[in-house]
C-alpha positions in Angstrom: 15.9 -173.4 7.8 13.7 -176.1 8.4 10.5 -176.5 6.5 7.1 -179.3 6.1 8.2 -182.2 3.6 5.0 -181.1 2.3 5.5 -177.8 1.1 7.6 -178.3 -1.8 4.6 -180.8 -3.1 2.3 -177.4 -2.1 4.5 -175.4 -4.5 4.6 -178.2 -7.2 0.5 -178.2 -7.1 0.5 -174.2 -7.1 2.1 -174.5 -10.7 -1.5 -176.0 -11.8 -3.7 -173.1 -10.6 -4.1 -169.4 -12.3 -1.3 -167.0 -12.3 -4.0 -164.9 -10.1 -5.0 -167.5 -7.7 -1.3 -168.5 -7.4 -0.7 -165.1 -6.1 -2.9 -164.4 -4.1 -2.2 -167.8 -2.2 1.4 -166.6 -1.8 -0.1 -163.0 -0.2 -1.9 -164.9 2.5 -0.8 -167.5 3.1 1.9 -168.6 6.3 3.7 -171.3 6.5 5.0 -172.0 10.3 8.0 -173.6 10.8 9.8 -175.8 13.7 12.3 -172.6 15.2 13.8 -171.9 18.7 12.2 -168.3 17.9 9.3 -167.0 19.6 5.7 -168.3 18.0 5.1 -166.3 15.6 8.2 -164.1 14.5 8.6 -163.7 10.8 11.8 -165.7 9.5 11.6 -164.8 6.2 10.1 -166.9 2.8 10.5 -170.0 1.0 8.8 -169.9 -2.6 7.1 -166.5 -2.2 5.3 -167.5 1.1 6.0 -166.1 4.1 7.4 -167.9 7.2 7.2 -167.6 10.8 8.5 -169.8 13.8 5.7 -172.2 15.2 7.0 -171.5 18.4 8.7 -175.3 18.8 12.4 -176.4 17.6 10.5 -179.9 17.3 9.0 -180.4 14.1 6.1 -182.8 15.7 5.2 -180.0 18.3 4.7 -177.3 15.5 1.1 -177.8 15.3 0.5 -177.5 18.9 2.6 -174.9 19.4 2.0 -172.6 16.9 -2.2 -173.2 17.0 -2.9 -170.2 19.3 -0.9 -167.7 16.8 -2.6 -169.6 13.4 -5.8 -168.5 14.8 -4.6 -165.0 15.6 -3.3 -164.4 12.0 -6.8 -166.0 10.7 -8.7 -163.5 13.3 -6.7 -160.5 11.9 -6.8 -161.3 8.0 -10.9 -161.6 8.4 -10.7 -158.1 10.4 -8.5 -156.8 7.3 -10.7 -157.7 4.5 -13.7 -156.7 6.8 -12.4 -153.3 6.8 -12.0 -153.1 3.1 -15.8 -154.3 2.6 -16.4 -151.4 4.5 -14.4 -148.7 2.7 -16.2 -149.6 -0.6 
C-alpha cells in the first residue's frame, strides 16, 4: 500500500498533542492514497486513520483526482455534526 512521505512525520507530530485531540484527529480524519481503486473506496488504515483511494495509481495526480471526493467527505462530516447540534 502506498502512502504520502509525509504521513509518518504527521504521526510522529500527533505524539506531541493530547491523548484527546490525538483521537479525535484519528476519527476524522482521511488520508487518500495513490490506488487503481475507484476515488473514494475505503482501503483500510495506516496508524488509526482511515484510508481511501484518491482515485489515481499516480501518486502526483492524487490531489487532483481525489479533490471532488475530499470535498464530499468535508460536506458530509459538517452535515453530521450539524445534526448533532440539533439533537441537543
Amino acid at each position: 500500500m502506498k502512502f504520502s512521505p509525509n504521513f509518518p512525520y504527521f504521526v510522529l507530530k500527533m505524539s506531541q498533542l493530547s491523548a484527546s485531540t490525538r483521537a479525535h484527529l484519528r476519527r476524522v480524519s482521511v488520508n487518500f492514497v495513490a490506488s487503481d481503486r475507484l476515488a473514494g473506496e475505503r482501503l483500510g488504515e495506516f496508524g488509526g486513520v482511515e484510508e481511501r483511494s484518491a482515485g489515481s495509481d499516480r501518486h502526483e495526480w492524487t490531489s487532483h483526482a481525489a479533490f471532488n471526493r475530499v470535498f464530499e467527505l468535508v460536506r458530509q462530516r459538517m452535515e453530521e455534526e450539524e445534526g448533532k447540534k440539533e439533537e441537543l
